[in-house]
N, CA, C and O of each residue as an XYZ file, in Angstrom:
592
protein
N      33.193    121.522    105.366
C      34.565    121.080    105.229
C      34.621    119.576    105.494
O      33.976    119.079    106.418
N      35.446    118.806    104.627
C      35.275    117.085    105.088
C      36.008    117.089    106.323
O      36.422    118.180    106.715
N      36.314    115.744    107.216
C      36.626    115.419    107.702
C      38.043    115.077    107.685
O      38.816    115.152    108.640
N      38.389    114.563    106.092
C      39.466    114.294    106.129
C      39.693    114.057    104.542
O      38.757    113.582    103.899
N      40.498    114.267    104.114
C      40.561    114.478    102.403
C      40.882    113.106    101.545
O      42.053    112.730    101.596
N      40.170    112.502    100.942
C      40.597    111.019    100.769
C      40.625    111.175     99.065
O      41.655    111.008     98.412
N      39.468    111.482     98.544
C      39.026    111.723     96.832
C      39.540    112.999     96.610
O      39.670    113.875     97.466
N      39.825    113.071     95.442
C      40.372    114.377     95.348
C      40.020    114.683     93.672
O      40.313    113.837     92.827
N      39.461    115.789     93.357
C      38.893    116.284     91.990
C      40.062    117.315     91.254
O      40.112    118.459     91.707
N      40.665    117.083     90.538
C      41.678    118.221     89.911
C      41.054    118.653     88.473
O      40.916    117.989     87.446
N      40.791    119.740     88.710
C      39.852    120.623     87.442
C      40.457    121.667     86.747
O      40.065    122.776     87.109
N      41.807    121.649     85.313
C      42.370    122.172     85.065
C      41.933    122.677     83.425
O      41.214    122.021     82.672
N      42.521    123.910     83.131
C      42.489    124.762     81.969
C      43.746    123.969     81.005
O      44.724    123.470     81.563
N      43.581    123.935     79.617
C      44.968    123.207     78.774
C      45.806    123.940     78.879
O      46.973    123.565     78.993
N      45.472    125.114     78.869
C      46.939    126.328     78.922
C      47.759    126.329     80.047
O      48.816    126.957     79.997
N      47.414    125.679     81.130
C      47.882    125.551     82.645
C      48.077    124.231     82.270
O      49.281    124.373     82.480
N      47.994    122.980     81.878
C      48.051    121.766     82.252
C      49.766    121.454     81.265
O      50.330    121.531     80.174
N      49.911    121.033     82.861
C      51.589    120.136     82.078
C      51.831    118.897     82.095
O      52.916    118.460     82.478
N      50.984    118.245     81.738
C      50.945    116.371     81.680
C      50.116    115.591     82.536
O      50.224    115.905     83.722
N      49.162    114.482     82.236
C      48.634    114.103     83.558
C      50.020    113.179     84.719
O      49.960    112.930     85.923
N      50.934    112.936     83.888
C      52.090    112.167     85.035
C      52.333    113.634     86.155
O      51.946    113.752     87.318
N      52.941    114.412     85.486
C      53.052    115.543     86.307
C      52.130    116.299     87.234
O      52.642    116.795     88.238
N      51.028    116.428     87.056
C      49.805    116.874     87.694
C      49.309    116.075     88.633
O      48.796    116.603     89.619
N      49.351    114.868     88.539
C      49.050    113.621     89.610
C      50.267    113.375     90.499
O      50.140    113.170     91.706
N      51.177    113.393     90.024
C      52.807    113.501     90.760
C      52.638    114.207     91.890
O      52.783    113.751     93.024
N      52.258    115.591     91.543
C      52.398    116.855     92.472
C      51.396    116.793     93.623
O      51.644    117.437     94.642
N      50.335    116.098     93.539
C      48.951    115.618     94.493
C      49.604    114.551     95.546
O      49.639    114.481     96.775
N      50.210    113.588     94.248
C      50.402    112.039     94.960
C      51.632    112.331     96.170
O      51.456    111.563     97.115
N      52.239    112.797     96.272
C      53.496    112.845     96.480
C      53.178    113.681     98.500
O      53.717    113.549     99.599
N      52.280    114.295     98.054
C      51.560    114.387     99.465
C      50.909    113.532    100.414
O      50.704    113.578    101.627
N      50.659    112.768     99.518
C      49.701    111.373    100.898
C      48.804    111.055    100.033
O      48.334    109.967    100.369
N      48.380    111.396     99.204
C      46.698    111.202     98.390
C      47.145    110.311     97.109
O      47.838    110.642     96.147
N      46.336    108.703     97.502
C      47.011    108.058     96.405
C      46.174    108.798     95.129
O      45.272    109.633     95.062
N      47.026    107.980     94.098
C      46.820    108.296     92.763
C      45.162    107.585     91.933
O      44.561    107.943     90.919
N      44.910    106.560     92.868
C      43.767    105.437     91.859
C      42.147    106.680     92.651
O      41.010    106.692     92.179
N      42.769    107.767     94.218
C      41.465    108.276     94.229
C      41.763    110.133     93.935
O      41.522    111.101     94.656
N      42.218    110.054     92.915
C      42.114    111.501     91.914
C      41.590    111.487     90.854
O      41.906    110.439     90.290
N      40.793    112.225     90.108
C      40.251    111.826     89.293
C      40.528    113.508     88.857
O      40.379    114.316     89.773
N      40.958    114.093     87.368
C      41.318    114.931     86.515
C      40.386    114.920     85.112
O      40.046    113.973     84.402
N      40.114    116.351     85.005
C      39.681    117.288     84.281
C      39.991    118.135     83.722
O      39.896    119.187     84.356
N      40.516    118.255     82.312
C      40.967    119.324     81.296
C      40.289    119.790     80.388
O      39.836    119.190     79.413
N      40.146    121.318     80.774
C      39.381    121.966     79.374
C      39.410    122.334     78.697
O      39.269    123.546     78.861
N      39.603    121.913     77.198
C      40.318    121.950     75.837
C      39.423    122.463     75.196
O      38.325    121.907     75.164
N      39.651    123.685     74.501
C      38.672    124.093     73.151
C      38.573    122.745     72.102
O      37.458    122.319     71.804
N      39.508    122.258     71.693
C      39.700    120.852     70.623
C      39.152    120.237     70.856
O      38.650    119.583     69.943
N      38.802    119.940     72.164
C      38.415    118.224     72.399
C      36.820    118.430     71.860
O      36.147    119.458     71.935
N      36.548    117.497     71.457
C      35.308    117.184     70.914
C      34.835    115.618     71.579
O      35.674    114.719     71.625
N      33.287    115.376     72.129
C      32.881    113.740     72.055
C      33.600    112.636     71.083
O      33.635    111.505     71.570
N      34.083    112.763     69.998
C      34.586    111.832     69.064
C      36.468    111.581     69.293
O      37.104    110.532     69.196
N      36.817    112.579     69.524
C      38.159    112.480     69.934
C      38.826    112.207     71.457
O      39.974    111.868     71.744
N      37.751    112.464     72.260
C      38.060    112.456     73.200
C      38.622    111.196     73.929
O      39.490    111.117     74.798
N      37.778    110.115     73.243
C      38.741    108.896     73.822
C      40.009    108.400     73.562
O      40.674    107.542     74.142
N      40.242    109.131     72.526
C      41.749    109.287     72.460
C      42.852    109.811     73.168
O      43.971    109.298     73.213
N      42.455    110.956     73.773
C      43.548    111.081     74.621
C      44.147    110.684     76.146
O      43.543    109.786     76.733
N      44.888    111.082     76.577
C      45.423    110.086     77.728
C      44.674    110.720     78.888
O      45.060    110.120     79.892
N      43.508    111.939     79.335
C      43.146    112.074     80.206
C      41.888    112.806     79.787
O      41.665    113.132     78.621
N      41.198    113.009     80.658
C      39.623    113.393     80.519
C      39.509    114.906     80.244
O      39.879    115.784     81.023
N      38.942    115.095     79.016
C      38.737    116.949     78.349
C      37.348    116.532     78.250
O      36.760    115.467     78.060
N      36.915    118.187     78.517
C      35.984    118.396     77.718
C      36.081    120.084     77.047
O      37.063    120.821     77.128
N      34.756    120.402     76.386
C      34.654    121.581     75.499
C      33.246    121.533     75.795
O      32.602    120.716     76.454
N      32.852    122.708     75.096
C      31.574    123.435     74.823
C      30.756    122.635     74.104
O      29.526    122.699     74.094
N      31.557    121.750     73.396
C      30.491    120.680     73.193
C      30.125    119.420     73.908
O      29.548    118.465     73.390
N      30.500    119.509     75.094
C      30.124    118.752     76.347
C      28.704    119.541     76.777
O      27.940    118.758     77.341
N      28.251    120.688     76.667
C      27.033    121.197     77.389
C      26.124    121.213     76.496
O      26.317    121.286     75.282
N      24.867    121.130     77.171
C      23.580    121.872     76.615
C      23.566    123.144     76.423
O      24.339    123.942     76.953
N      22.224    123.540     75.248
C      22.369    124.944     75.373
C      21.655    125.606     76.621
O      21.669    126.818     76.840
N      21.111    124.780     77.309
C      20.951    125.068     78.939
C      22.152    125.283     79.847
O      22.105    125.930     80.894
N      22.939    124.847     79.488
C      24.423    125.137     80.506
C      24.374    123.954     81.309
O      24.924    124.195     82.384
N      23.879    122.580     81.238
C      24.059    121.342     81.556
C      25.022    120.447     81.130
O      24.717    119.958     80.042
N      25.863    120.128     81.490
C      26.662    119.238     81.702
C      25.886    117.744     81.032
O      25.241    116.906     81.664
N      26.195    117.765     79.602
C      25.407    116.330     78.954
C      25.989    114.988     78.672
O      25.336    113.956     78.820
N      27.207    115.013     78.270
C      28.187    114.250     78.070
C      29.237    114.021     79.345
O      29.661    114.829     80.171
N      29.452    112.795     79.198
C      30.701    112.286     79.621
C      32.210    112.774     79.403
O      32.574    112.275     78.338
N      32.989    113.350     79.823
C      33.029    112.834     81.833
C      32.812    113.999     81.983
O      33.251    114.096     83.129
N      32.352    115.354     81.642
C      32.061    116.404     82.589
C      30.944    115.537     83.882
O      31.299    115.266     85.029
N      29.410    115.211     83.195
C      28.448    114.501     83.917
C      28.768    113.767     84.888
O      27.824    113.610     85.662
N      29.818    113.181     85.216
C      30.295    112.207     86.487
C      31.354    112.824     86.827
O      31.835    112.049     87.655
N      32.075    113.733     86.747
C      33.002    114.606     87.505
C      32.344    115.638     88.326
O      32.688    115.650     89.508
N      31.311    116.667     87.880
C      30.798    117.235     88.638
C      29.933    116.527     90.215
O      29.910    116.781     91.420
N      29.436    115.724     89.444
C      28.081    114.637     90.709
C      29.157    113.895     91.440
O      28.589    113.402     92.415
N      30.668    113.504     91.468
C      31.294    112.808     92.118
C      31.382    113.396     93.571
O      32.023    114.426     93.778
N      30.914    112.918     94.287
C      31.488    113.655     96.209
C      33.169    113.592     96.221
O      33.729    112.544     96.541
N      33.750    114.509     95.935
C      35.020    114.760     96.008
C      35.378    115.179     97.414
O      34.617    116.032     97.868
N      36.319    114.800     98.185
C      36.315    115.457     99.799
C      36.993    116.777     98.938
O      36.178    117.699     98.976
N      38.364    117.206     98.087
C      38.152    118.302     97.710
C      38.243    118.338     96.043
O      38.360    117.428     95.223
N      38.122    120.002     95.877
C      38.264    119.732     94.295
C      38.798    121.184     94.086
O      38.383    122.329     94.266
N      40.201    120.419     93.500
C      41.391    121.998     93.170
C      40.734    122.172     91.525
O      40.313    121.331     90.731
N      40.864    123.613     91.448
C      40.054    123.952     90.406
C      41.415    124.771     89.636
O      41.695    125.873     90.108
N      41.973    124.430     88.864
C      43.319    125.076     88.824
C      42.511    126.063     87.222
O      42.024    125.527     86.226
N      42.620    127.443     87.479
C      42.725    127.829     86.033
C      42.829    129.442     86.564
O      42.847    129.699     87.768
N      42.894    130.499     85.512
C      43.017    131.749     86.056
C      42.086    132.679     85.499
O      41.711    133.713     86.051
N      41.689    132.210     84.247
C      41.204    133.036     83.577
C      39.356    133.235     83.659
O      38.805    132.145     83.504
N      38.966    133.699     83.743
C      37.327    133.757     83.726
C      36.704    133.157     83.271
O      35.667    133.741     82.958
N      36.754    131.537     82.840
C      36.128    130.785     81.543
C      34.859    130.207     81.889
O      34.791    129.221     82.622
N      33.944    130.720     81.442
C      32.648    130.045     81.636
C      32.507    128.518     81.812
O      32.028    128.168     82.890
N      32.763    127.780     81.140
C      33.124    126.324     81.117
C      33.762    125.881     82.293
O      33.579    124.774     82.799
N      34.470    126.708     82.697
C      35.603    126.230     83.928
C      34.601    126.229     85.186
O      34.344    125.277     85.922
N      34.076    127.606     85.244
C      33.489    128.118     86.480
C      32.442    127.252     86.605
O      32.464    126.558     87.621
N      31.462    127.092     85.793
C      30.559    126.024     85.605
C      30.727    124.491     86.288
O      30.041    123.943     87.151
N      31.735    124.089     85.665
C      31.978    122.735     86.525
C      32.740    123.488     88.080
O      32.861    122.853     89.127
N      32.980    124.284     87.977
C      33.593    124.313     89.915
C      32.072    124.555     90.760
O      31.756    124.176     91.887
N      31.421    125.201     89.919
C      30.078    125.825     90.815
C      29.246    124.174     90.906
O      29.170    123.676     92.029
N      28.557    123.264     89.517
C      28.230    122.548     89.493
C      28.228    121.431     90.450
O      27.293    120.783     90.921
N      30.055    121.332     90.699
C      30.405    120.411     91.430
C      30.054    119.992     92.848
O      30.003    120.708     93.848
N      29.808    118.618     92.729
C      29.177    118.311     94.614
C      30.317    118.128     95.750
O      30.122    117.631     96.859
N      31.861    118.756     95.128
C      32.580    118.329     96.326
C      32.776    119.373     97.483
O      32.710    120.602     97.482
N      33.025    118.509     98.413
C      32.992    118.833    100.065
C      33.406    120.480    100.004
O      32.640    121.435    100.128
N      34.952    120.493     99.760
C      35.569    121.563     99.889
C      36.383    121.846     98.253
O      36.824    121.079     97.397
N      36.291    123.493     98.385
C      36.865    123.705     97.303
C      37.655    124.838     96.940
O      37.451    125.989     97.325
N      38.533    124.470     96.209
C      40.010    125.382     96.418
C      40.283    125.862     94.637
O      39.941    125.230     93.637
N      41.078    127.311     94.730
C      41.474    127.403     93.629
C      42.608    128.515     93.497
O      43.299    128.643     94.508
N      42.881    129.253     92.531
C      43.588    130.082     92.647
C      43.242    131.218     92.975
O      42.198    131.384     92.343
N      43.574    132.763     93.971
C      42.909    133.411     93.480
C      42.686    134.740     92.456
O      42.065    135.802     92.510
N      43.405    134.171     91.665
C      43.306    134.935     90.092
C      41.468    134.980     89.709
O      40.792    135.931     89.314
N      41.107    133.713     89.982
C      39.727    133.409     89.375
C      38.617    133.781     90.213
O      38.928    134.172     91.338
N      37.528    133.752     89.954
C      36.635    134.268     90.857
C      36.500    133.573     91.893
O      36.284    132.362     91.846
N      36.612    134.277     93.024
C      36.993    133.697     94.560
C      35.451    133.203     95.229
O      35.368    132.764     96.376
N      34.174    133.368     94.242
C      32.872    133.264     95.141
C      32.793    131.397     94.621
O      32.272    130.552     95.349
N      33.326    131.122     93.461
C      32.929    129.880     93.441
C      33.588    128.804     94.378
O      33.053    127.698     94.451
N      34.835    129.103     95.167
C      35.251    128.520     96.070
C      35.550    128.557     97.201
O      35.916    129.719     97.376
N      35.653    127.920     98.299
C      35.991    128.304     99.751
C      37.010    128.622     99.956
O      37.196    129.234    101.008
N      38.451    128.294     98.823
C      39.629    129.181     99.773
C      40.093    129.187     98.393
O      39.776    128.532     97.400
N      40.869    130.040     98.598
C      41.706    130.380     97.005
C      43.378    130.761     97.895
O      43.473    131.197     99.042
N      44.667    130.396     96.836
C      45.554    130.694     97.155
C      46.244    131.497     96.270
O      46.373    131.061     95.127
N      46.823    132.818     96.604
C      47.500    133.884     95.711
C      48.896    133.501     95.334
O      49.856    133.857     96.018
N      49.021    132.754     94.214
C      50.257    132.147     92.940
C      50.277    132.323     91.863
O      49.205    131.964     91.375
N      51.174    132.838     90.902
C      51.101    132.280     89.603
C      50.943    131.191     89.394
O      51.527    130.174     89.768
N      49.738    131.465     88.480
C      49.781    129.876     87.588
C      50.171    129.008     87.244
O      49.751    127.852     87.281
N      51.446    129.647     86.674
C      52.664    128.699     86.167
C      53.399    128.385     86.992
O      54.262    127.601     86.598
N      53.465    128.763     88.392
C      53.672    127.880     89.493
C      53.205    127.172     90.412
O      53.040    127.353     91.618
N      52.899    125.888     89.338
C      51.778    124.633     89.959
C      52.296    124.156     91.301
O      51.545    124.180     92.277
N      54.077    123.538     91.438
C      54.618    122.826     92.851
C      54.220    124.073     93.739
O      53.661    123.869     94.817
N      54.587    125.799     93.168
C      54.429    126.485     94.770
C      53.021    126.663     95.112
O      52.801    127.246     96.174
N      51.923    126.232     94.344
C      50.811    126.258     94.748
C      50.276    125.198     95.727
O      49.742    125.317     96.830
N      50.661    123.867     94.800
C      50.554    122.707     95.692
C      51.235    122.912     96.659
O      50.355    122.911     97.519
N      51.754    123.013     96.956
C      52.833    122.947     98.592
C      52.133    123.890     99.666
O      51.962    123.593    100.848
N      51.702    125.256     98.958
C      50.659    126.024     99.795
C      49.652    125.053    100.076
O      49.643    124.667    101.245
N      48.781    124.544     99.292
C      47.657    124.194     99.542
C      47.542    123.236    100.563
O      46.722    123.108    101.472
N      48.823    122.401    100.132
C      48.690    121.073    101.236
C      49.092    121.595    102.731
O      48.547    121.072    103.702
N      50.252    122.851    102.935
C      50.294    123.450    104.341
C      48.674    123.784    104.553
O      48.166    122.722    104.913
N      47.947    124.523    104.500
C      47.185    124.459    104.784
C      46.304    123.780    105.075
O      45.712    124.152    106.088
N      45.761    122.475    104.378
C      45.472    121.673    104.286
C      45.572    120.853    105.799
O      44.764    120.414    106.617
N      47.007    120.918    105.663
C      47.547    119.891    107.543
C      47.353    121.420    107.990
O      48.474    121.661    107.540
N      46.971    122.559    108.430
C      46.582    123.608    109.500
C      45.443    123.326    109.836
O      45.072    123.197    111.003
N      44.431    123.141    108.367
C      42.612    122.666    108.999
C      42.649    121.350    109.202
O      41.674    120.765    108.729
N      43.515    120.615    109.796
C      43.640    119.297    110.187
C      42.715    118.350    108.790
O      41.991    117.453    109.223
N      42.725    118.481    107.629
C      41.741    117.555    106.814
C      42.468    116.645    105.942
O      41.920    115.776    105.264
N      44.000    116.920    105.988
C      44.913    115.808    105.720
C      45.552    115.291    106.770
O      46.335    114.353    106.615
């Protein structure tokens, strides 16, 4: 468990994601500035060629090897980043998803628990589609293990 939560990794599904203003809003608004979050969306569409087009970081299946490596950018530096934590927001069983939560080198790690509860240390029981009542859980807790 870190010490104290400073970086923060947000690792979301497109079907769950409602804007990066909104998704960073809901983090920032707790204490955790905005310049040390760094976000992850996993889009069937996104492809290497399009991807710099859009306003926040996707990847797809064509981000991996057929080893299940992480080859391309930004999966490759999102996973290896030391995140103190990394909310893994998605519900559904997606290989791609689970992959970068397992992959990932951060401290502590949180998600829903719709999804498989072994890839992370704490999971919180919400609907999906209720991102603020999740966040608001997470961060009570959060100030209980003293790491905010």
């Amino acid at each position: 468990m870190p010490q104290k939560v400073v970086k923060v990794g947000l690792l979301m599904d497109e079907a769950l994601f409602m804007g990066k203003k909104n998704a960073l809003s809901e983090i920032t608004k707790y204490g955790i500035k905005e310049e040390n979050i760094s976000l992850l969306v996993y889009s069937k569409g996104v492809s290497p060629k399009n991807e710099a087009q859009m306003e926040y970081r996707a990847y797809s299946r064509k981000f991996v090897s057929a080893g299940g490596n992480f080859v391309k950018e930004p999966v490759a530096s999102f996973v290896t980043a030391p995140f103190d934590l990394l909310i893994s927001y998605y519900n559904a069983d997606n290989p791609l998803l689970m992959l970068a939560t397992l992959e990932s080198q951060a401290k502590f790690k949180v998600g829903l628990a719709s999804a498989d509860s072994r890839l992370n240390d704490f999971t919180i029981a919400v609907e999906p589609a209720k991102y603020k009542e999740y966040m608001a859980e997470l961060f009570k807790y959060l100030k209980i293990l003293n790491i905010i």
